[in-house]
ZADO-1210 file (C-alpha; in nm, 4 decimals, padded with zeros to 6 digits):
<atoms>
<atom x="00.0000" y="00.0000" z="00.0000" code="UNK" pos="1"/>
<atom x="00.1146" y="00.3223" z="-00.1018" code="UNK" pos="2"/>
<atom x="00.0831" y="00.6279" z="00.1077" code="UNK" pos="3"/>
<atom x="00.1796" y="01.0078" z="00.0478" code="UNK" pos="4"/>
<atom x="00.2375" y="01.2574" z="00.3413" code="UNK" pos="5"/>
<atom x="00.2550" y="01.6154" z="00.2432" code="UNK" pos="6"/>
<atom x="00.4893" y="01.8074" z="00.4577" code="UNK" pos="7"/>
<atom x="00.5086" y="02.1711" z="00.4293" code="UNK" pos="8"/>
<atom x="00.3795" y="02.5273" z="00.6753" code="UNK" pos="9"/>
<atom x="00.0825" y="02.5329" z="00.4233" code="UNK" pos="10"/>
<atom x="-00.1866" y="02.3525" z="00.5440" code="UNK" pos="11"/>
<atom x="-00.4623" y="02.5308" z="00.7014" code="UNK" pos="12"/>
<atom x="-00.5200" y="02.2749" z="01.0029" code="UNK" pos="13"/>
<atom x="-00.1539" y="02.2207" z="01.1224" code="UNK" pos="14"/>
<atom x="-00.1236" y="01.8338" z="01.0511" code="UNK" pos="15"/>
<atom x="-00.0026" y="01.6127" z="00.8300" code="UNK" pos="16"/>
<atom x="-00.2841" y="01.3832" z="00.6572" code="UNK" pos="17"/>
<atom x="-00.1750" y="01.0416" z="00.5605" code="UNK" pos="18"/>
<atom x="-00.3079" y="01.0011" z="00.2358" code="UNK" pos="19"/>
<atom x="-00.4503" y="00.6515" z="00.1049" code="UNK" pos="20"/>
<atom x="-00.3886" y="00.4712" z="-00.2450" code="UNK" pos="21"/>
<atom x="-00.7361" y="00.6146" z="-00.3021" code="UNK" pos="22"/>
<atom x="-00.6593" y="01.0069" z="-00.2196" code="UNK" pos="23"/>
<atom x="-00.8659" y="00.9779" z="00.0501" code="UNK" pos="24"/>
<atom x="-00.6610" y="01.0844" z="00.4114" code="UNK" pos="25"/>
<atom x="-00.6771" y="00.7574" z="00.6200" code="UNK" pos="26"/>
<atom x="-00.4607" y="00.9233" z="00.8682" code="UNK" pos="27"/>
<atom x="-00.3471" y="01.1780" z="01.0568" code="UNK" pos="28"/>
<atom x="00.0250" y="01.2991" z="01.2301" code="UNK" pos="29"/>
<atom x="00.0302" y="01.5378" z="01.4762" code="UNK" pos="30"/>
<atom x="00.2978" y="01.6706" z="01.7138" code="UNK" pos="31"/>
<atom x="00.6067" y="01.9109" z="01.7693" code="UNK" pos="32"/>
<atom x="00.8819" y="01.7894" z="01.5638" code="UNK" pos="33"/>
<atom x="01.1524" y="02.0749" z="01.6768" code="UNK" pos="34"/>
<atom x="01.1337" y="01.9414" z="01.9735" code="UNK" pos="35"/>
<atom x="01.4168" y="01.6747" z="02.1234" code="UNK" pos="36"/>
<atom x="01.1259" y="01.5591" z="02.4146" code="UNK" pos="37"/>
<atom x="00.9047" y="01.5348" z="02.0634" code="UNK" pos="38"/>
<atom x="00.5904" y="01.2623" z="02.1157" code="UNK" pos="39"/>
<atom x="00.4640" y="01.2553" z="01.7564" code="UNK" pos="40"/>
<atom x="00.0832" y="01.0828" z="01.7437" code="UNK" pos="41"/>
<atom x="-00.0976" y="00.9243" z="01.5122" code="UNK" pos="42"/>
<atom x="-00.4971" y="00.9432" z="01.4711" code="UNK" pos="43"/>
<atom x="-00.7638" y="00.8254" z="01.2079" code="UNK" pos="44"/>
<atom x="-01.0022" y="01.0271" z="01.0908" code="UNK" pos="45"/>
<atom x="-01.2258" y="00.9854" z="01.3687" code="UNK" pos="46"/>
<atom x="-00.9446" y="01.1359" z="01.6261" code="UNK" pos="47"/>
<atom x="-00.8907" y="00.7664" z="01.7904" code="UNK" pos="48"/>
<atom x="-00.5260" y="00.7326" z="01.8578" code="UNK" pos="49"/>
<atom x="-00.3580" y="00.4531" z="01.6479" code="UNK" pos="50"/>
<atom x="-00.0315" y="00.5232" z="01.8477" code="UNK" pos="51"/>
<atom x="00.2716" y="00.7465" z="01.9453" code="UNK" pos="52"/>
<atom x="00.5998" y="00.7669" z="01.9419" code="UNK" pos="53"/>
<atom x="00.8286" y="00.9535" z="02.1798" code="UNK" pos="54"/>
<atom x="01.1769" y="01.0051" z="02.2450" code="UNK" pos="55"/>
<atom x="01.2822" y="00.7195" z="02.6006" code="UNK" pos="56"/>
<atom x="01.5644" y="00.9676" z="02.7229" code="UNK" pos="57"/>
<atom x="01.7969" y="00.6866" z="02.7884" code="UNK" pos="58"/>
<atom x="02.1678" y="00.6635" z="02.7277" code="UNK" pos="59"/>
<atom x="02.3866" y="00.8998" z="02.5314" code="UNK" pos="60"/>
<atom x="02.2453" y="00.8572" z="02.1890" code="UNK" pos="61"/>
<atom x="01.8573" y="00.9136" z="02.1017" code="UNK" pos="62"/>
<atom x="01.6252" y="00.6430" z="02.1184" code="UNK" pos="63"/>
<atom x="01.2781" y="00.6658" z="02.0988" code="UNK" pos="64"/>
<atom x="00.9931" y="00.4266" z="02.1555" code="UNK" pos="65"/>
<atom x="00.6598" y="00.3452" z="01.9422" code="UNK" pos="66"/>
<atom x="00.3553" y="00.2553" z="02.1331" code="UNK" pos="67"/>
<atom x="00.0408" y="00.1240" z="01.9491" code="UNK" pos="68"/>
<atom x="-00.2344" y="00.0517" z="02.0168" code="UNK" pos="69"/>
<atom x="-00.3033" y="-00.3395" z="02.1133" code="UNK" pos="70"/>
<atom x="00.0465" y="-00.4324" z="02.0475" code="UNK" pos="71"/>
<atom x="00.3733" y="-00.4351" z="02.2792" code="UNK" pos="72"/>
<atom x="00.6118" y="-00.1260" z="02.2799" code="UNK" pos="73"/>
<atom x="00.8700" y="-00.1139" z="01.9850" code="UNK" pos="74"/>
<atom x="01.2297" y="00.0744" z="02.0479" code="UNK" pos="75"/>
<atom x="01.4018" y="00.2380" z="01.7456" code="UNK" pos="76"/>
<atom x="01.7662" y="00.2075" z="01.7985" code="UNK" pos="77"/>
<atom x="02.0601" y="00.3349" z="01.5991" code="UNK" pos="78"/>
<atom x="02.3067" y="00.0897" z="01.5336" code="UNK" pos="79"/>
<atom x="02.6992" y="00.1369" z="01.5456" code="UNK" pos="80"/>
<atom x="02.6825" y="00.0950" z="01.1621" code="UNK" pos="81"/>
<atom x="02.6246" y="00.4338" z="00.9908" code="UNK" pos="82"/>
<atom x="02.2615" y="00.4597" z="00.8278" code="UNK" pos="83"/>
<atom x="02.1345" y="00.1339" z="01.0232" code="UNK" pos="84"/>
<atom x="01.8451" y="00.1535" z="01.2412" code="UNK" pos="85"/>
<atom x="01.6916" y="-00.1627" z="01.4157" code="UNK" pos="86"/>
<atom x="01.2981" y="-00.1976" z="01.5452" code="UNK" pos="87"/>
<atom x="01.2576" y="-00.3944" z="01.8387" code="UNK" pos="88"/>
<atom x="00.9441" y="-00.6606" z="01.8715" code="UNK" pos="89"/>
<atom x="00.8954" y="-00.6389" z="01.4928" code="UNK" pos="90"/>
<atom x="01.2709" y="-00.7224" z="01.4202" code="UNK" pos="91"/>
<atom x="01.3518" y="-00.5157" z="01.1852" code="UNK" pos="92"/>
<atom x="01.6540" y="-00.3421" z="01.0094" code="UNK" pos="93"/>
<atom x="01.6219" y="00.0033" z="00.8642" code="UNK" pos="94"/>
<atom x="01.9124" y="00.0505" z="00.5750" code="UNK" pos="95"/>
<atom x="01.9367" y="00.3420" z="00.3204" code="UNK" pos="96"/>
<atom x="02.0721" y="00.7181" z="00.3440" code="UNK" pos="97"/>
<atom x="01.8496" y="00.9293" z="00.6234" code="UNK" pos="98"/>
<atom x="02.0537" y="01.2524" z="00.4357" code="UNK" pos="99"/>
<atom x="01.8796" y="01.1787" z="00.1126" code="UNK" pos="100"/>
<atom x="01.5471" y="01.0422" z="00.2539" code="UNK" pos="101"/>
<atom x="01.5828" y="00.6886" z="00.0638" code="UNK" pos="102"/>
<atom x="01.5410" y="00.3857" z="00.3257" code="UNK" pos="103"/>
<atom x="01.4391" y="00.0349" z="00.3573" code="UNK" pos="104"/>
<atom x="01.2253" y="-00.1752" z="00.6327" code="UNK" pos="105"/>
<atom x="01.3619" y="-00.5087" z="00.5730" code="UNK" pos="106"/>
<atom x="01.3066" y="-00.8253" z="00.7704" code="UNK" pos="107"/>
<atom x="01.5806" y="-01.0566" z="00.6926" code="UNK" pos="108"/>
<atom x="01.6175" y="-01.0496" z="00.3259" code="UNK" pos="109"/>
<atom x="01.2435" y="-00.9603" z="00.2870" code="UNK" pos="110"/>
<atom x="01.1670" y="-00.5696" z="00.1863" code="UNK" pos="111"/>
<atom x="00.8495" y="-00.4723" z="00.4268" code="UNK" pos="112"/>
<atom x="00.8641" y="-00.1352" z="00.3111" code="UNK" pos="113"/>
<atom x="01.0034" y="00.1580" z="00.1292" code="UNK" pos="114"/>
<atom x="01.0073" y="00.5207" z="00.1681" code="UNK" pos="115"/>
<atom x="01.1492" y="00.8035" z="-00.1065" code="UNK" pos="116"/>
<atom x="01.1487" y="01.1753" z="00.0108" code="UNK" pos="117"/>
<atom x="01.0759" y="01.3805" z="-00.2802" code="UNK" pos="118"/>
<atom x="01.0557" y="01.7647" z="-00.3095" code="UNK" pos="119"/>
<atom x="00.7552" y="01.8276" z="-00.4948" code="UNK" pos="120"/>
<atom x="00.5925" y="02.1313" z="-00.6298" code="UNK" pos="121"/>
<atom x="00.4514" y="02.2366" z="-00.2579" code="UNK" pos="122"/>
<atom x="00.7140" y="02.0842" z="-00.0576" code="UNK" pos="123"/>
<atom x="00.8441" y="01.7640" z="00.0485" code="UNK" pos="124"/>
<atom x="00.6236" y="01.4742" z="00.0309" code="UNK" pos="125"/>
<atom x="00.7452" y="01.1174" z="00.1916" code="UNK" pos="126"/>
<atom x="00.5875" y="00.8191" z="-00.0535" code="UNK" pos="127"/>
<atom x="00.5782" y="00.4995" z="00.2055" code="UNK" pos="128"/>
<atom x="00.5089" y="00.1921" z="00.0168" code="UNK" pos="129"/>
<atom x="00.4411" y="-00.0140" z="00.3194" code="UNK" pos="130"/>
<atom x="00.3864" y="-00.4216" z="00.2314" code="UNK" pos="131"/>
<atom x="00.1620" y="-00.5351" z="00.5661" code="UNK" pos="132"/>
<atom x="-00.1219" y="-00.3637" z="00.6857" code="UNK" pos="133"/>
<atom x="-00.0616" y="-00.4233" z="01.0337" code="UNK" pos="134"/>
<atom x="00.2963" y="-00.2728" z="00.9751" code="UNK" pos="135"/>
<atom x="00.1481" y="00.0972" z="00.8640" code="UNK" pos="136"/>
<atom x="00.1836" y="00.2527" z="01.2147" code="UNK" pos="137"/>
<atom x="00.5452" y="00.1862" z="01.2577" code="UNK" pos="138"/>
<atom x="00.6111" y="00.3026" z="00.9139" code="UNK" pos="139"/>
<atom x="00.4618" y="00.6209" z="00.9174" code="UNK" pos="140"/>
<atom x="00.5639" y="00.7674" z="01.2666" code="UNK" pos="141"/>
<atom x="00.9298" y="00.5855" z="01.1920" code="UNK" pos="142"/>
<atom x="00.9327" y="00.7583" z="00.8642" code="UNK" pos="143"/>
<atom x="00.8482" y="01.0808" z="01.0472" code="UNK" pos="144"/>
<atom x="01.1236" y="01.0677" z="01.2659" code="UNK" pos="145"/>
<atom x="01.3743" y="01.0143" z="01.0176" code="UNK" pos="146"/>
<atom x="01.2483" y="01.3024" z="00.7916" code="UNK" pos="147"/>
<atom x="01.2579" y="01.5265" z="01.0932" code="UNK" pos="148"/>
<atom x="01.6265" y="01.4974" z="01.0483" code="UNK" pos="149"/>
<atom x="01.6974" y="01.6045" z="00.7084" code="UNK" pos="150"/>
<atom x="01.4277" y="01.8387" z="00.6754" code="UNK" pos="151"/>
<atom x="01.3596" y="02.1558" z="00.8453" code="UNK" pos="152"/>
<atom x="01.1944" y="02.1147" z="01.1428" code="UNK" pos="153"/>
<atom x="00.7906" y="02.1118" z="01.0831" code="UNK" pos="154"/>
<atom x="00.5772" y="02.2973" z="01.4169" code="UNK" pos="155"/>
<atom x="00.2870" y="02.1294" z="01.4017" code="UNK" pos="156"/>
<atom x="00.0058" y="02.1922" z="01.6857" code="UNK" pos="157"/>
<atom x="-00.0908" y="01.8921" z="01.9112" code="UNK" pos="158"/>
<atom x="-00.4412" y="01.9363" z="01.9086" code="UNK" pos="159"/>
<atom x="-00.5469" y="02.1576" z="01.6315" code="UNK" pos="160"/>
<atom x="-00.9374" y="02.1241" z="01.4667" code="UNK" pos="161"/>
<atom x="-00.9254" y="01.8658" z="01.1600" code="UNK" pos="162"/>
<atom x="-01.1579" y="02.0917" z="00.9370" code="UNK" pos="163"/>
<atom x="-01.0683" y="02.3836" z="00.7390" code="UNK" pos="164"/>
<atom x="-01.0711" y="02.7590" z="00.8120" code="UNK" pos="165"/>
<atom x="-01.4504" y="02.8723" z="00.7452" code="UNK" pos="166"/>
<atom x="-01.4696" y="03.1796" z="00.5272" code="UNK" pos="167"/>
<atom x="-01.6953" y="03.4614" z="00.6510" code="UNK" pos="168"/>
<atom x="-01.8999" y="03.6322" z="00.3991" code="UNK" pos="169"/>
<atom x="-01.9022" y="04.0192" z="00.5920" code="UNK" pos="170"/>
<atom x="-02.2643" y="04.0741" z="00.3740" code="UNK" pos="171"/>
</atoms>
């Protein structure tokens, strides 16, 4: 499954919607990515929390944990390797270049999912072609994390209103 998110200042409502194979925004990511105490959250469309992930504060070099919902906590460590990433529970190696925003999920041999940074007409959009469903949530918020560190920093609200600016007609 393929899945866009749009990151730029425009958007009216602060966030950054997940958006579906279909164009339709499945998702929602909301938090303060400038931050190094960041918690970065995931929601549906319905505001339900799919899950979180925040920074664990231990040892010398950043770690930072994913908690979702129904499923046991997942670290994301750095590696001594340059580029190399490892997710705890899931077992899983992130390889590729963080600089240029090209990286790999891989279990094993096995690719569970890809993600491309490209700077589009608007501003940098993250592609995430993401292989198991039950996998999305990691993705996403792990992809997040990583793009918060060759981008500049996004400030998005926690807990701005989903809908659009209304425009008043002064007649």
């Amino acid at each position: 499954m393929l899945f866009w998110l749009e990151l730029n200042q425009e958007k009216d409502y602060g966030q950054i919607p997940v958006i579906n194979p279909k164009g339709k925004i499945e998702f929602i990511i909301q938090g303060n990515l400038d931050n190094p105490n960041h918690t970065l959250y995931l929601y549906d469309t319905n505001r339900n929390e799919i899950g979180r992930l925040f920074t664990d504060g231990t040892g010398l070099i950043a770690s930072f944990t994913i908690d979702v919902v129904d499923h046991s906590l997942v670290s994301v460590k750095k590696l001594n390797t340059p580029n190399i990433f490892y997710l705890t529970q899931l077992k899983y190696i992130v390889t590729g270049s963080i600089k240029r925003g090209t990286y790999t999920f891989r279990s094993g041999f096995k690719s569970i999912a890809n993600v491309k940074t490209i700077v589009a007409e608007h501003g940098v959009v993250l592609t995430c072609n993401i292989t198991k469903p039950e996998d999305i949530p990691f993705i996403l918020l792990t992809s997040v994390l990583f793009t918060q560190w060759h981008v500049t920093p996004l400030k998005l609200p926690t807990f701005p209103p989903i809908a659009k600016k209304l425009e008043i007609n002064p007649n």
